[in-house]
N, C-alpha and C positions, 0 to 999 in steps of 0.2 A: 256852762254850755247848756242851752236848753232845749231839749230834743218833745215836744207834745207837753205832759205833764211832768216829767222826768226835765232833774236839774244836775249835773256831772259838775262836782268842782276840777279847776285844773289850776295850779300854781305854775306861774313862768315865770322867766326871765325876759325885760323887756330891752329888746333891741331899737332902740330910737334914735340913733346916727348911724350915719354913714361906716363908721370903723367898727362899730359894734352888728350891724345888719351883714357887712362882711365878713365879720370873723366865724359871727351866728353858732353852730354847734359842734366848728372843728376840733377836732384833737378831745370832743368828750369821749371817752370809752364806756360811761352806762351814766344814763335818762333815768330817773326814781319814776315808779309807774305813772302818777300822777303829777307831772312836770313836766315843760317845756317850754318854748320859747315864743314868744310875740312881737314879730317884726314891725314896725308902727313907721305910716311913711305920711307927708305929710301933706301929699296929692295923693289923686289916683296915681296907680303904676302899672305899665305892661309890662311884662315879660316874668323868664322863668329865675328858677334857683337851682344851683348846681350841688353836688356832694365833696367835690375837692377837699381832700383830709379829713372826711367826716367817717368816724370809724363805727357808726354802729344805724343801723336800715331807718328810716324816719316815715310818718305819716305827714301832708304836710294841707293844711285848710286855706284858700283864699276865700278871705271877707270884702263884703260891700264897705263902705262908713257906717251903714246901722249896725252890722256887727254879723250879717247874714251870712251862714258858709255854702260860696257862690260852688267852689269847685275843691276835690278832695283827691289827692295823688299821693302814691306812693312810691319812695324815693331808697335808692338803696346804695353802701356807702360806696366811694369812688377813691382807689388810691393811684391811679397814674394821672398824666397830664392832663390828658385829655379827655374830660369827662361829658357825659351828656347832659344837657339843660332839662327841668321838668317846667313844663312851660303848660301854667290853663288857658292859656289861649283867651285872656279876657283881661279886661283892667280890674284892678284892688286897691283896697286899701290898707288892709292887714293882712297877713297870713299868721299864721301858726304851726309849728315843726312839735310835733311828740313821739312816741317810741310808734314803730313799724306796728299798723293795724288798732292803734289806740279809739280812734274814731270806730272802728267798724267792731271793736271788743265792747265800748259801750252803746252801741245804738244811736250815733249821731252820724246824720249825712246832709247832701245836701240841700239847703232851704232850711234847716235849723238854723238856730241862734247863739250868739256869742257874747255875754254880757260882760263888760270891761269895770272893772271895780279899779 
């Protein structure tokens, strides 16, 4: 992730079907600091993502296709039925979920960059 001069590695897990985009970070109980997940879709997409079974608070980045983080939310876990949507209100093409405030502990926001190795 490329915030000015400043490069952040981050290792994930890529999520690129449909059963894997829905399962996404349920049922993890702890995120290693520098890890998460990389939803990969393969239009644009609107809408949000929900915390249903996901037991520990996430940060979560929507990207353009160049890789740019459009919008940056924070999402906290949800254990009954009926959970709230976090929703950037824009179209994406990727997103990315890491531990609660990962983004904002190292200095990336948004209009930075996301380079996909």
């Amino acid at each position: 992730v490329s915030s000015g001069e400043r490069t952040t590695k981050l290792t994930v897990q890529v999520a690129d079907t449909h059963r894997k985009r829905e399962k996404g970070l349920m049922f993890v109980r702890k995120l290693p600091e520098n890890e998460g997940m990389l939803f990969v879709y393969s239009e644009k997409i609107y809408g949000g993502f929900w915390m249903k079974n996901t037991f520990i608070p996430l940060s979560i980045a929507f990207l353009d296709s160049d890789g740019e983080i459009l919008k940056i939310l924070d999402m906290e876990p949800c254990k009954v039925d009926i959970c709230p949507t976090y929703d950037p209100e824009l179209s994406y093409h990727y997103a990315i979920e890491v531990n609660l405030g990962w983004f904002e502990k190292n200095q990336i926001k948004e209009g930075d960059f996301v380079k996909l190795d």
